[in-house]
C-alpha atoms as one frame of an Amber mdcrd trajectory, in Angstrom:
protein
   5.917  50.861  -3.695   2.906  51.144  -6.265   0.579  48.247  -7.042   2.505
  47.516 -10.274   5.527  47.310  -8.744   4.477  44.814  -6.403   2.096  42.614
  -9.329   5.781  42.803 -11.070   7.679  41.683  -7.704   4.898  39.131  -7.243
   5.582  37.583 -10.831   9.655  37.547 -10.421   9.173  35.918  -6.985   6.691
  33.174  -8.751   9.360  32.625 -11.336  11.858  32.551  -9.355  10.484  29.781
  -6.593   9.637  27.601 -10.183  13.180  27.889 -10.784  14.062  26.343  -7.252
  11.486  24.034  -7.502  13.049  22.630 -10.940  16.374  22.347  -9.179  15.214
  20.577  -5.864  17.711  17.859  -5.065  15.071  15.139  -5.960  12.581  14.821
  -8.773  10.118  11.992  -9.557  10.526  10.490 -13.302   7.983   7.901 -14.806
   8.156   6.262 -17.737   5.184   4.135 -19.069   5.350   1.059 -20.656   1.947
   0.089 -22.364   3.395  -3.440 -22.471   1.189  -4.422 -19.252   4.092  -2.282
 -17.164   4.434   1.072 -15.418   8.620   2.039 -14.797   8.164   3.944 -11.486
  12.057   5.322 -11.502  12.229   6.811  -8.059  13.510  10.384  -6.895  17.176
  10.639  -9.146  19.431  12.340  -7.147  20.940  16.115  -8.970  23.537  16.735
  -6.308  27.164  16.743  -6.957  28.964  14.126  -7.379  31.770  15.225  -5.626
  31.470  13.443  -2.344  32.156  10.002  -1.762  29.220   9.065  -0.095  27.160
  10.998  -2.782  28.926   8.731  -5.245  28.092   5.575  -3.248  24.536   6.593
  -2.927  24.672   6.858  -6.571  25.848   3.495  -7.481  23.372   1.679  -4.860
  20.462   3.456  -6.750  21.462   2.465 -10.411  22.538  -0.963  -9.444  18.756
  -1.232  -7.471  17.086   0.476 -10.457  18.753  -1.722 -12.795  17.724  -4.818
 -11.630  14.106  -3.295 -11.051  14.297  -2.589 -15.006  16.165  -6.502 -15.351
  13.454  -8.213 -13.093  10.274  -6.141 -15.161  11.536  -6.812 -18.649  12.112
 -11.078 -17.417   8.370 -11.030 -16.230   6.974  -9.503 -18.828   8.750 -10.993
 -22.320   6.700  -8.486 -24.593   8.982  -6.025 -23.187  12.034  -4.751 -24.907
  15.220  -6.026 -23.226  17.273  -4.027 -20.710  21.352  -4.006 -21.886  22.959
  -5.790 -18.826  26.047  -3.691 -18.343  28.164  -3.712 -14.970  26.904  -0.548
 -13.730  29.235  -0.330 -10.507  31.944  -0.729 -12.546  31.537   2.831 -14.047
  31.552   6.158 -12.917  28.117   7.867 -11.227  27.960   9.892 -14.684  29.006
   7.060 -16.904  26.468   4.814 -15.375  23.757   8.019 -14.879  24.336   7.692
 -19.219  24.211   4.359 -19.450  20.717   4.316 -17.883  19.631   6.679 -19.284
  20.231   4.656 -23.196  18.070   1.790 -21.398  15.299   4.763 -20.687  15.422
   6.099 -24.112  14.983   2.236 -25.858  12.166   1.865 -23.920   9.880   3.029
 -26.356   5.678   3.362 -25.678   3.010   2.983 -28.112   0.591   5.688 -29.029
  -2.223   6.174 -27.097  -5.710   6.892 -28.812  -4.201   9.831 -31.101  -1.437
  12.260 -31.177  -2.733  15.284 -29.862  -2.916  14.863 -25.744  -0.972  12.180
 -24.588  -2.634   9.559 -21.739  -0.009   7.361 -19.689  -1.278   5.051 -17.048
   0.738   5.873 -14.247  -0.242   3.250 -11.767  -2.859  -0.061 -11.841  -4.996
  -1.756  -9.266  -7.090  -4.383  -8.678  -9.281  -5.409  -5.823  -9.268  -9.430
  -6.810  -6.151  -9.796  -8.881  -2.346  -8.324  -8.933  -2.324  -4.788  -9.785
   1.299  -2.862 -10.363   3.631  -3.760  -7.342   3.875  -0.769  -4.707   7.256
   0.719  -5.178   9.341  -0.138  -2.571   7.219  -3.043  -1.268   7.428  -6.029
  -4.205   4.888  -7.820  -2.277   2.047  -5.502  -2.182   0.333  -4.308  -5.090
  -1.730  -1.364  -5.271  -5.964  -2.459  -5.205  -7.780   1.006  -5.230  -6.676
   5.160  -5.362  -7.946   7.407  -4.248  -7.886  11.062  -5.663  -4.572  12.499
  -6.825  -2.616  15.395  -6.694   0.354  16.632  -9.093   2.515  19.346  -8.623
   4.378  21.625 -10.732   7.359  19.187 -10.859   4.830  16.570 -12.091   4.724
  14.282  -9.019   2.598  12.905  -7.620   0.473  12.214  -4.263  -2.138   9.886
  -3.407  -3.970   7.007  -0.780  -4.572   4.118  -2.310  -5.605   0.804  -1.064
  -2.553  -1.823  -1.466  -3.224  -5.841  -1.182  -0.503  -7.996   0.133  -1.752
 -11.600  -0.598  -4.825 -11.818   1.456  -4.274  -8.975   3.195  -5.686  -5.323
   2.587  -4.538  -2.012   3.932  -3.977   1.751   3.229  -1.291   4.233   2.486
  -0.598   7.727   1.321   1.892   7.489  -1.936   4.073  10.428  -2.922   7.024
  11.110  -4.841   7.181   7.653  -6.283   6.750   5.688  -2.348   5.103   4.879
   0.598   4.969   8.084   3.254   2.713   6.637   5.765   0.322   3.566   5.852
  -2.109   2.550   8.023  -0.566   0.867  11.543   2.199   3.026  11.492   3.356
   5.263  14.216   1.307   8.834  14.074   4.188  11.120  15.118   3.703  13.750
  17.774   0.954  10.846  18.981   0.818   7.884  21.248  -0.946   5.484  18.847
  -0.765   4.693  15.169  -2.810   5.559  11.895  -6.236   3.834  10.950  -7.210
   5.798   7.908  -6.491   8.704   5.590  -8.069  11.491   3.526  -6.480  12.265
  -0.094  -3.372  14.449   0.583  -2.230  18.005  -0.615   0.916  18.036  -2.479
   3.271  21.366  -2.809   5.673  22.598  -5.284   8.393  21.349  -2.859   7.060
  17.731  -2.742   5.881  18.514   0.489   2.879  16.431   1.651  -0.087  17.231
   4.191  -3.292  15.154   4.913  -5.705  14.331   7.425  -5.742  10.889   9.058
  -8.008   9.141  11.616  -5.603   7.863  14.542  -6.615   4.497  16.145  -8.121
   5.103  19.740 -11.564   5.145  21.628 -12.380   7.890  20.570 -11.177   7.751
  17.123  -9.335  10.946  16.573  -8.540  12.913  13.521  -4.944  15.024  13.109
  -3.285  16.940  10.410   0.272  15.622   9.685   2.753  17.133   6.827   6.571
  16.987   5.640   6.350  20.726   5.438   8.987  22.480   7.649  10.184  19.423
   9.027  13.648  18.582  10.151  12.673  14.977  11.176  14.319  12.080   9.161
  12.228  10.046   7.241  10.253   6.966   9.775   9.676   4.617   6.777  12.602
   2.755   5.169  13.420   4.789   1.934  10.923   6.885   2.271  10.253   9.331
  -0.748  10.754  12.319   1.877  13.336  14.216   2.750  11.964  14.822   5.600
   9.923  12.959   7.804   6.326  13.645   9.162   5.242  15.672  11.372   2.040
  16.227  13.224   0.349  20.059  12.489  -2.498  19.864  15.069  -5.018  16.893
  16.476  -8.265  16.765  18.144  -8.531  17.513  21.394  -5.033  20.104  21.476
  -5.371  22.494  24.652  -4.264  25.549  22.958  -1.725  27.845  24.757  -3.028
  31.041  23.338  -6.659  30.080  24.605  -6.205  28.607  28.174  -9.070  26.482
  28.644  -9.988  26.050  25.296  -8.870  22.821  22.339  -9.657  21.855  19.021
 -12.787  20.129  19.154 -12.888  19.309  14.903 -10.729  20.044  11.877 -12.832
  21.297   9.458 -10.365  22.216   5.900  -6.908  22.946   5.306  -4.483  24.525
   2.329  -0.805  23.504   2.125   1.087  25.895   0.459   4.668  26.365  -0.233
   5.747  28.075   2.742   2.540  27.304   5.236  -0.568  25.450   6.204  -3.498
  26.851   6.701  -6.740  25.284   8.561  -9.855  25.732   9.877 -11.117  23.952
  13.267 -14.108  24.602  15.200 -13.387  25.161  19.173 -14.580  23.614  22.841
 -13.824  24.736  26.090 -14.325  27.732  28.985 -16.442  30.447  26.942 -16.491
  28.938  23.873 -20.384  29.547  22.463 -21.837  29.213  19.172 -20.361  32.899
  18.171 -17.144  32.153  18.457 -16.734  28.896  17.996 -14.800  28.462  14.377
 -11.184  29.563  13.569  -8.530  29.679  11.453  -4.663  28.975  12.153  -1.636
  29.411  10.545   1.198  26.963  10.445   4.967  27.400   9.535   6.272  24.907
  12.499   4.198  26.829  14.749   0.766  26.993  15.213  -1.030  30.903  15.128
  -4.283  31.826  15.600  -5.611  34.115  13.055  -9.179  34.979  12.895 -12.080
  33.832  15.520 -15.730  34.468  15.122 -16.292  36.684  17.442 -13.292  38.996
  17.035 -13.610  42.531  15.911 -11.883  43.568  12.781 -12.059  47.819  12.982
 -15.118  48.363  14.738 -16.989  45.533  13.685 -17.129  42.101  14.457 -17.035
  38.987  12.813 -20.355  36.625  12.708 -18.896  34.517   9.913 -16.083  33.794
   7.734 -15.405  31.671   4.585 -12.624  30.310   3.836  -9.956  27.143   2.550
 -13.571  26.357   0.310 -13.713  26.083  -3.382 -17.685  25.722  -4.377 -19.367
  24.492  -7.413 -18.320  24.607 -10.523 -14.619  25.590  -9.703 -14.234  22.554
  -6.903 -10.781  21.500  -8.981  -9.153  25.069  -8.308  -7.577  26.089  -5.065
  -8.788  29.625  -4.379  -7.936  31.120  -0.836  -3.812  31.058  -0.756  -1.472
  32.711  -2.793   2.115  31.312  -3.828   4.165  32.877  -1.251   1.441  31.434
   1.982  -0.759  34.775   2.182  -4.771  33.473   2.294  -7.796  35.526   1.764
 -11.602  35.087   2.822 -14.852  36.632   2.974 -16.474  38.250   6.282 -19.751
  38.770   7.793 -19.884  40.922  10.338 -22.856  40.782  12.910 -24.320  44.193
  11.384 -24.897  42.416   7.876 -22.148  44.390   6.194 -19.235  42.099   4.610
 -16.004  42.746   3.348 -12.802  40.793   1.737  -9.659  39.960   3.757  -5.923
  38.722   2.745  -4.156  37.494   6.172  -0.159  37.032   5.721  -0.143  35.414
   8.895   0.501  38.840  10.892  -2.143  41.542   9.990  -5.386  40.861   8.061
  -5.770  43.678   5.421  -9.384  44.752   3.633  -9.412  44.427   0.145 -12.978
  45.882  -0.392 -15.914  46.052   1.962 -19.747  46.628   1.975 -20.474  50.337
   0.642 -17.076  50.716  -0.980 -17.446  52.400  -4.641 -17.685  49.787  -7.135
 -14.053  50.554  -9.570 -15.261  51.278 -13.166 -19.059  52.312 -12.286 -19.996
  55.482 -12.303 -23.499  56.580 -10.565 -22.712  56.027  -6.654 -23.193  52.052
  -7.260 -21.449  50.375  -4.640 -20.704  47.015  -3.463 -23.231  44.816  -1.364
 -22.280  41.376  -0.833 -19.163  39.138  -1.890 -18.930  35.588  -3.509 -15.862
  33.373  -2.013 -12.845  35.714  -3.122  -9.759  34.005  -5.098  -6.008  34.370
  -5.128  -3.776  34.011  -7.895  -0.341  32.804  -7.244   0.671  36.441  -7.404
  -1.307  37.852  -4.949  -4.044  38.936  -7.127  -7.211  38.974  -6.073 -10.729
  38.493  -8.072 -14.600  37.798  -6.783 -18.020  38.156  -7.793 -20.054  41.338
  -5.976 -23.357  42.371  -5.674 -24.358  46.280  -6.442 -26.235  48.742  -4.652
 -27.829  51.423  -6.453 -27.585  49.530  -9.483 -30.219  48.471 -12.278 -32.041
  45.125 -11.200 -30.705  43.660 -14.284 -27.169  44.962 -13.849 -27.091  44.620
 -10.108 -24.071  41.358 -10.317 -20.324  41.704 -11.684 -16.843  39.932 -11.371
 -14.277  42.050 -10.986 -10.268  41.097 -11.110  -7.088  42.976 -10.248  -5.392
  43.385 -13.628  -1.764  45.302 -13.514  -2.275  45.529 -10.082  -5.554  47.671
 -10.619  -8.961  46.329  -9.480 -11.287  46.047 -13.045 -14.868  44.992 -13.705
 -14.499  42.420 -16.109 -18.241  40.963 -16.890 -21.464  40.938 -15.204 -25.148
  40.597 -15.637 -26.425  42.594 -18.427 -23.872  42.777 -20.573 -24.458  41.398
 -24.022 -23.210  37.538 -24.518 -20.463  38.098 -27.167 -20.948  36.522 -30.610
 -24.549  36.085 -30.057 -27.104  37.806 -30.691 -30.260  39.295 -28.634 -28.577
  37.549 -25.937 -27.889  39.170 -22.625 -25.324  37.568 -18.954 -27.561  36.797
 -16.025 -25.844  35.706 -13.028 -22.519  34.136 -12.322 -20.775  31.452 -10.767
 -17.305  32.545  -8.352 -14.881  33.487 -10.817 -11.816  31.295 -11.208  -8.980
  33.408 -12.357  -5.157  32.656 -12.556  -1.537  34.350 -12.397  -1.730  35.260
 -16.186  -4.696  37.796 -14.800  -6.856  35.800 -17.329 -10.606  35.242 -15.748
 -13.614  32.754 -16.337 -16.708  31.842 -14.826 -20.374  29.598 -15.574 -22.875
  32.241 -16.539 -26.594  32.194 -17.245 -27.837  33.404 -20.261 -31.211  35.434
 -20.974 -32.946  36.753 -23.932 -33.965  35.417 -27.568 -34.612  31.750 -27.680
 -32.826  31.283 -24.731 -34.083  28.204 -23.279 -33.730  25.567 -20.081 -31.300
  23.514 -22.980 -28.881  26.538 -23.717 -29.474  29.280 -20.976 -25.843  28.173
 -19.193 -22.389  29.524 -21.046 -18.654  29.321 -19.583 -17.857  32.672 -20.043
 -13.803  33.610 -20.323 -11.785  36.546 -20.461  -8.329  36.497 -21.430  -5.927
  38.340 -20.243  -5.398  41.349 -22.297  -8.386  40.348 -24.533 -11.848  40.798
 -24.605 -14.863  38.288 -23.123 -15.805  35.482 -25.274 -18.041  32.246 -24.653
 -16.078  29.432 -24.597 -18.948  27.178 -24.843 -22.571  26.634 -24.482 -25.238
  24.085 -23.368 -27.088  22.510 -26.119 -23.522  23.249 -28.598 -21.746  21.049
 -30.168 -18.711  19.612 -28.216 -15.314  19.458 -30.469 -14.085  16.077 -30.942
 -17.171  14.251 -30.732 -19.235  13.365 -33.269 -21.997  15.332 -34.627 -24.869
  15.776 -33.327 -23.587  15.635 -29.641 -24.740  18.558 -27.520 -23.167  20.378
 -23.888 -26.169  19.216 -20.915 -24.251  20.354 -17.977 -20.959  21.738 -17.033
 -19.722  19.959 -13.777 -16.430  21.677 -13.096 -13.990  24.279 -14.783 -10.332
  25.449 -13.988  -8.142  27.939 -15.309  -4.325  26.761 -14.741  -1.572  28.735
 -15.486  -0.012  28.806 -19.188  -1.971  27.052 -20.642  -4.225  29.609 -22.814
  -7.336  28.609 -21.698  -9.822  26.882 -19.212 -10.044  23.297 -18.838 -13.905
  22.105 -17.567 -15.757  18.735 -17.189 -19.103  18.477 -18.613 -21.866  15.868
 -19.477 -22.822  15.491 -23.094 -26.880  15.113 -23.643 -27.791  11.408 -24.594
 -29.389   9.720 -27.793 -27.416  12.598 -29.396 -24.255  12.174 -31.528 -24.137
   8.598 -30.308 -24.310   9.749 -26.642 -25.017   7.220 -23.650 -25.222   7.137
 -20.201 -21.922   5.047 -20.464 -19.912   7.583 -22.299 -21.844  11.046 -21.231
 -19.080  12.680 -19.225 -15.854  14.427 -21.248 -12.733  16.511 -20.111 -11.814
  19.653 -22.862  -9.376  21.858 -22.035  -7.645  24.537 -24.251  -4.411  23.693
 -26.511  -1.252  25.840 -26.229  -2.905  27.695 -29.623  -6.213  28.687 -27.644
  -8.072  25.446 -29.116 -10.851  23.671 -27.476 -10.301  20.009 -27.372 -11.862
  16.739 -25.540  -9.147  15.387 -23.625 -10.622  12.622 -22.022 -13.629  10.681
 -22.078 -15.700   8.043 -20.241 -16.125   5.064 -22.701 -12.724   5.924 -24.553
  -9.838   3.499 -24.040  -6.301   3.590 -22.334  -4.367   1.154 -23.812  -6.412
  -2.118 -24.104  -8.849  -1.129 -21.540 -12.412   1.387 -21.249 -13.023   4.175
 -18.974 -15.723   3.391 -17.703 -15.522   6.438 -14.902 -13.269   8.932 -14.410
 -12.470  11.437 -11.201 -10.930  15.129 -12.051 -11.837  18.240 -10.817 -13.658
  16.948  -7.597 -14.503  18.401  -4.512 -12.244  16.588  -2.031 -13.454  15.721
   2.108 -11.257  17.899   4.288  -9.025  19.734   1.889 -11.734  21.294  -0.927
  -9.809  24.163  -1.589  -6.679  22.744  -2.482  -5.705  22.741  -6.279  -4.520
  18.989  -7.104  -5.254  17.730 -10.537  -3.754  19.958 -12.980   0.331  21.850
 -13.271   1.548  24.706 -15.053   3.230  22.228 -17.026   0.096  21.029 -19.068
  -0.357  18.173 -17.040  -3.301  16.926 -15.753  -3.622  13.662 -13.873  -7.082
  11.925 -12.452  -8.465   8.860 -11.016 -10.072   6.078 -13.647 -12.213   3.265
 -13.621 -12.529   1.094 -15.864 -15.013  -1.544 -17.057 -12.696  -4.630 -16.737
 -13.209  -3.543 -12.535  -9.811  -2.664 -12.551  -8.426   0.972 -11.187  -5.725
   3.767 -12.477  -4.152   6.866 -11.913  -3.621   8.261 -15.505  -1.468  11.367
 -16.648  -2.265  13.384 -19.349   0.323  15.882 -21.158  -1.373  18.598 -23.590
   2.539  19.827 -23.932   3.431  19.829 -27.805   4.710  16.163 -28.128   7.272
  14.669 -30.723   5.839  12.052 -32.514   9.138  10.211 -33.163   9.789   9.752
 -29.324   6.302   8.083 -28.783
């Protein structure tokens, strides 16, 4: 098959799984109401209605999410009534209809303007009632931690939950509780203490990393993934229960003699997990001490430090990482589970792997021809490599026998073809006497489209404007997307770029999205309203979509927490969909906590 046959079968399979995805058998709805309430309408069933018990399942959910609508609209009065109609008196599509009217005259108010929309999803608060925990009237969520949205748009997170005087944890997904702290830790013989933030997947699948109660404290990786397990919390939002990937201190069959000392990262993806763990035991030494497994319901062993790959053999690997200034975008595993990562070997050569959990397969390698140079210039060394959802692969290379100030360059698979898209030395475009110095990793997506933080040199280039976020779209030539020391859109004038913090490129959606800091004493700048999210409008524009010191609702940012490098799972993507969704962590200046959504989708104004 030739490499555009496969980019091709790579896109139809990508469309395809979206297609499942949109018809799982559950699917999270929310519906803000700025009135001081958030609706959290949990998982409505799609299946058919043709069995009995389906049809019974339906009526005890409208009944239960009636009277959830019924008891919110009688404690808060500023609310718009809910219609009080006998619900299991009519038929599961009747009564699907009927809700649905009590949905649709539930109507919320504009936030801020009427480009991006803002919803507060969730509210906590350490010393006062924040939003009730679904499923769990008498707790009320406190703190959040980072979140995650999928495709689908739901969403995963741990928060901190307050149940009159007492405090404790959970992980939240898909609209409820999926494990909280005391709990039973399957495949364990104690019960969970704490919890990192935790991946979500396309399928609503959940993984994280929790710290199990015991002397020694130990950590394991748990998921829903490829589990057959029913659900060990009362109406859980799984399908499927938990189950427990690997823990601290696992003897390992395929290494007699030899366990899991540490978890170091892990990916979820839609068909596997991947991780990293660093190894004890009978001849386990400092060069070959760190690995990386695969898991699909069964643990493999995939690369060791140590091994040989070919002749050589491996001093280091990277991988399941996502550095600075792309920290929001997952990086090392494609849609369909195959991951990829960067080699040393111990004779200071390095090359680029993809693993599909059977072979691992070089991409490109020390010495290999560089594709579009001429001259004999050749690659050197390798950035951290990244995936797109199709299997394409981009990273940033060194070049041997190349000019000194030409001797850096990304280069992307386009069409299925390996390209040199930018690199140092090449002229900045639209300005003038102004040359690329070096770049950050690229970040690059399944459109093919590619981006990256460059540094600038020549003409009145200075320490204020010598950084640009260069982008490439797909099919189009380079352009700066912006520049320190410019003028940020939708700010007022005056206001100038000082650093760029993060940037992502998601999925249809035209553009990158990046957080940044704004200079202050400029354009009414502070140090309380400095740091700004722009991403790209379905037209290609530029636009501030959220902003410390702004307000949600009645209330003012006073931080918020996108694009972040997360403890234990950096490389996964979480806080942005291909839906033009983003969603993020916020603090505001009242002390109080929220997990906010924001939808750059074209909106109707007459259904806001």
């Amino acid at each position: 098959m030739s490499d555009s046959s496969k980019i091709e079968e790579k896109r139809r399979f990508f469309i395809q799984k979206k297609e499942r995805v949109g018809r799982k058998d559950s699917d999270l709805t929310l519906l803000k109401i700025q009135s001081r309430a958030v609706l959290h309408l949990s998982l409505i069933s799609r299946k058919p209605f043709e069995e009995e018990a389906r049809v019974e399942e339906w009526q005890f959910f409208v009944t239960r999410m009636q009277s959830f609508l019924i008891s919110t609209s009688d404690t808060h009065p500023d609310m718009p009534s809910i219609p009080r109609f006998p619900l299991r008196s009519h038929s599961p599509v009747a009564s699907a209809l009927l809700l649905s009217i009590s949905f649709l005259s539930l109507k919320a108010p504009a936030v801020e303007n009427s480009g991006p929309v803002s919803l507060l999803l969730y509210h906590g608060a350490r010393n006062r009632t924040g939003d009730a925990v679904p499923g769990n009237p008498l707790a009320s969520f406190a703190t959040f931690g980072i979140p995650s949205i999928n495709d689908s748009g739901q969403v995963a997170f741990t928060a901190g939950i307050r149940t009159g005087e007492t405090f404790s944890t959970i992980v939240f997904a898909n609209g409820g509780v999926v494990a909280q702290k005391g709990n039973a830790a399957p495949g364990t013989q104690t019960t969970f203490q704490s919890f990192k933030d935790p991946a979500l997947n396309n399928a609503g699948d959940v993984a994280f990393l929790a710290t199990l109660d015991g002397k020694p404290p130990k950590v394991g990786l748990f998921t829903s993934l490829n589990t057959n397990t029913q659900p060990e919390i009362v109406q859980a939002p799984l399908a499927k229960g938990l189950s427990l990937v690997v823990l601290e201190g696992t003897a390992l069959t395929e290494l007699p003699g030899v366990s899991i000392d540490s978890i170091s990262a892990f990916v979820l993806t839609d068909s596997e997990i991947y991780f990293t763990a660093t190894l004890t035991g009978t001849g386990v030494t400092s060069a070959n001490k760190n690995a990386l497994f695969g898991w699909d319901g069964t643990r493999h062993l995939l690369l060791r430090t140590g091994d040989r790959l070919g002749t050589k053999r491996v001093k280091s690997f990277s991988v399941l990482d996502s550095p600075a200034p792309g920290s929001g975008q997952g990086r090392s595993a494609d849609f369909d589970g195959s991951v990829v990562f960067r080699v040393v070997f111990t004779n200071g050569t390095q090359a680029l792997y993809s693993h599909d959990g059977t072979t691992p397969v070089s991409a490109t390698q020390t010495g290999q021809t560089a594709p579009g140079l001429r001259g004999g210039i050749t690659m050197r060394r390798f950035g951290l490599p990244i995936v797109n959802a199709g299997g394409g692969l981009a990273f940033r290379a060194s070049l041997g026998a190349a000019p000194r100030t030409a001797n850096e360059a990304i280069f992307a698979e386009v069409n299925g073809l390996t390209h040199r898209i930018f690199g140092r030395g090449d002229r900045a475009p639209g300005i003038t006497g102004v040359k690329l110095g070096y770049s950050s990793d690229p970040i690059y997506n399944l459109d093919e489209s590619v981006a990256a933080i460059n540094s600038l040199t020549g003409s009145h280039v200075t320490s204020a404007n010598k950084t640009a976020l260069v982008y490439t779209p797909s099919g189009s030539s380079t352009e700066i997307l912006a520049r320190l020391g410019n003028q940020p859109p939708d700010v007022p004038a005056g206001a100038q770029y000082q650093a760029f913090k993060a940037i992502v490129l998601p999925t249809n959606q035209n553009g990158p999205a990046f957080l940044a800091t704004m200079k202050p004493g400029l354009g009414g700048v502070t140090k309380t309203n400095l740091t700004g999210l722009w991403a790209t409008d379905t037209q290609g524009t530029l636009h501030l979509i959220a902003r410390e010191g702004n307000l949600i609702g009645q209330r003012t940012i006073r931080t918020l927490t996108i694009l972040s490098h997360v403890t234990g799972s950096p490389g996964q993507t979480r806080s942005y969909n291909t839906a033009q969704q983003f969603v993020y962590r916020v603090n505001f200046t009242d002390g109080t906590e929220g997990i906010i959504l924001i939808s750059l989708a074209p909106q109707n104004n007459e259904d806001n």
